[in-house]
LUMZA-465140 format. One line per 2 residues: number of its first residue (from 1); for each residue x negated, y negated, z negated of C-alpha. Coordinates in Angstrom, 2 decimals, decimal comma. Layout:
% LUMZA-465140
NUM = X/Y/Z; ...
% end
This chain:
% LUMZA-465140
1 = -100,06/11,65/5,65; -97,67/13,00/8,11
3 = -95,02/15,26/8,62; -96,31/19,14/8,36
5 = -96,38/20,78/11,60; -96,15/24,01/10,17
7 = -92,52/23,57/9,31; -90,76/23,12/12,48
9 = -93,56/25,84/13,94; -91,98/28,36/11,40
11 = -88,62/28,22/11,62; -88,64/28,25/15,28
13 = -90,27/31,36/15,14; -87,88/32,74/12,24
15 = -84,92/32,08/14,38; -86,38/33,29/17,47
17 = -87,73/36,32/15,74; -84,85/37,26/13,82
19 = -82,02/36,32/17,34; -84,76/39,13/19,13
21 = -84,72/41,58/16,70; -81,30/41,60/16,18
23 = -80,86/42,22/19,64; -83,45/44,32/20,05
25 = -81,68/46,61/17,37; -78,41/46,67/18,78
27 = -79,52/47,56/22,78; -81,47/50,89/20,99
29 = -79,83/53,89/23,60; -80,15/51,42/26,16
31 = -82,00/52,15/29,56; -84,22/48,84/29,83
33 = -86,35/50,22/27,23; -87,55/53,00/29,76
35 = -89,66/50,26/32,01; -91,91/50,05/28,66
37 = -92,62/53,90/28,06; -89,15/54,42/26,15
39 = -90,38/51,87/23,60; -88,00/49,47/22,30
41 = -90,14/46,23/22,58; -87,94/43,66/21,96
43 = -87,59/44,86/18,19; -91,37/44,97/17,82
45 = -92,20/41,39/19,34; -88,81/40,29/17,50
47 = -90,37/41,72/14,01; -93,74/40,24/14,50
49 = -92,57/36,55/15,00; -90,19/36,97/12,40
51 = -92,95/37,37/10,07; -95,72/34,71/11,57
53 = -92,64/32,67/11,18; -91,76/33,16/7,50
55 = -95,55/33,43/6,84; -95,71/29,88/8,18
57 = -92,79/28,77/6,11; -94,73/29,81/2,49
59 = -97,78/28,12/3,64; -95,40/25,04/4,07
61 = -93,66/26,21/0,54; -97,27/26,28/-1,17
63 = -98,57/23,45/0,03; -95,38/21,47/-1,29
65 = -96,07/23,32/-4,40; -99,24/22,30/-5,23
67 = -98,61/19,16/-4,22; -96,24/18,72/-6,81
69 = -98,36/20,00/-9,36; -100,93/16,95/-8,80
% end
């Protein structure tokens, strides 16, 4: 069988997620944020990839788990 797709998917995301959120943390008291309703967006789309990423990462980590097991 082939390579996992799964890995590659995930830690794109992770970096992405984690380079947003960073970013979106440090530009808080800025005045882009007031286009979206005064809501810091960049944090919350930042979070949420950061955790489909990691989240795609364990089901990498599992499946080379089990694997191992057999």
């Amino acid at each position: 069988m082939g390579e996992d797709i799964r890995l590659p998917i995930g830690s794109l995301f992770t970096i992405l997620g984690a380079i947003l959120a960073i970013y979106g943390a440090v530009t808080t008291n800025s005045s882009i944020y007031s286009a979206s309703l005064g809501m810091n967006v960049n944090v919350w789309t930042g979070l949420g990839m950061l955790v489909f990423g990691i989240w795609f990462l364990f089901m990498v980590w599992k499946k080379k788990k089990a694997s191992l097991k057999k």
